[in-house]
N, C-alpha and C positions, 0 to 999 in steps of 0.2 A: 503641349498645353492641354489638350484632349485627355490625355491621360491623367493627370490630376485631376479635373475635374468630374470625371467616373469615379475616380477613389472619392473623391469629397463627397459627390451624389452617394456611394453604396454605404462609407461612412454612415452619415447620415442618416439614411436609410434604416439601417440598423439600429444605430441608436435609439432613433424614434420607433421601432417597431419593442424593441425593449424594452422602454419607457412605459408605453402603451399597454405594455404585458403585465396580468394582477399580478399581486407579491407571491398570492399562494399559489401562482403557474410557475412565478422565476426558482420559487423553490422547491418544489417537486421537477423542474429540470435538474437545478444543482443537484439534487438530491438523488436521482436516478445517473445522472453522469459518474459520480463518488462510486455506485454502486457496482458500475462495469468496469471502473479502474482496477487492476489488477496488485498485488501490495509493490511498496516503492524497494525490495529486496528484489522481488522476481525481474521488474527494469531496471534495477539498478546492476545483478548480478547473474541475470538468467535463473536457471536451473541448479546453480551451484548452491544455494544454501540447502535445498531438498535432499542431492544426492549427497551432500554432509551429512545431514540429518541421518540420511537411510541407510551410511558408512558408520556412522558411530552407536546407531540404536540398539545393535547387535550384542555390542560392548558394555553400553552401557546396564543392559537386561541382563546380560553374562553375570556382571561385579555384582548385582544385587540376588541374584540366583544362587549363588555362589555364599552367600552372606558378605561379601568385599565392601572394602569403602573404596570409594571413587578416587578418593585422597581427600588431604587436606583442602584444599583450594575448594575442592566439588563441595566436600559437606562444609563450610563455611557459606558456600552460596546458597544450599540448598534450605539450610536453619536462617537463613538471613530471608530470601525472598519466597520460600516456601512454607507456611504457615497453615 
């Protein structure tokens, strides 16, 4: 029974210490916590989308060097969301 009732006091606690906090504190919190999150690729996948990235740049710098088209697939992507 002890025990619930510290949850319910800290509860509490909190919320009212929250409450009490101006809007323009609770959002320079929010705001500053966003800021130290890391993207949801790096948690979600580590390191692998990077050394993707750093395995295909090579390639992809080569084909245009080269004058190459990447293929079809690539140049449809790159006329559709590169403008």
């Amino acid at each position: 029974m002890a025990k619930s009732d510290e949850l319910v006091k800290y509860v509490t606690e909190r919320f009212v210490r929250y409450i009490e906090m101006p809007k323009e504190v609770r959002r320079q919190v929010r705001a500053d916590r966003r800021e130290g999150k890391e993207p949801w690729q790096y948690r979600w996948f580590g390191m692998l989308p990077v050394a993707i990235g750093m395995w295909t740049k090579p390639v992809r710098e080569g084909a245009r060097r080269l004058g190459r088209s990447l293929g079809k697939r690539a140049e449809r992507w790159k006329q559709q969301w590169i403008k």
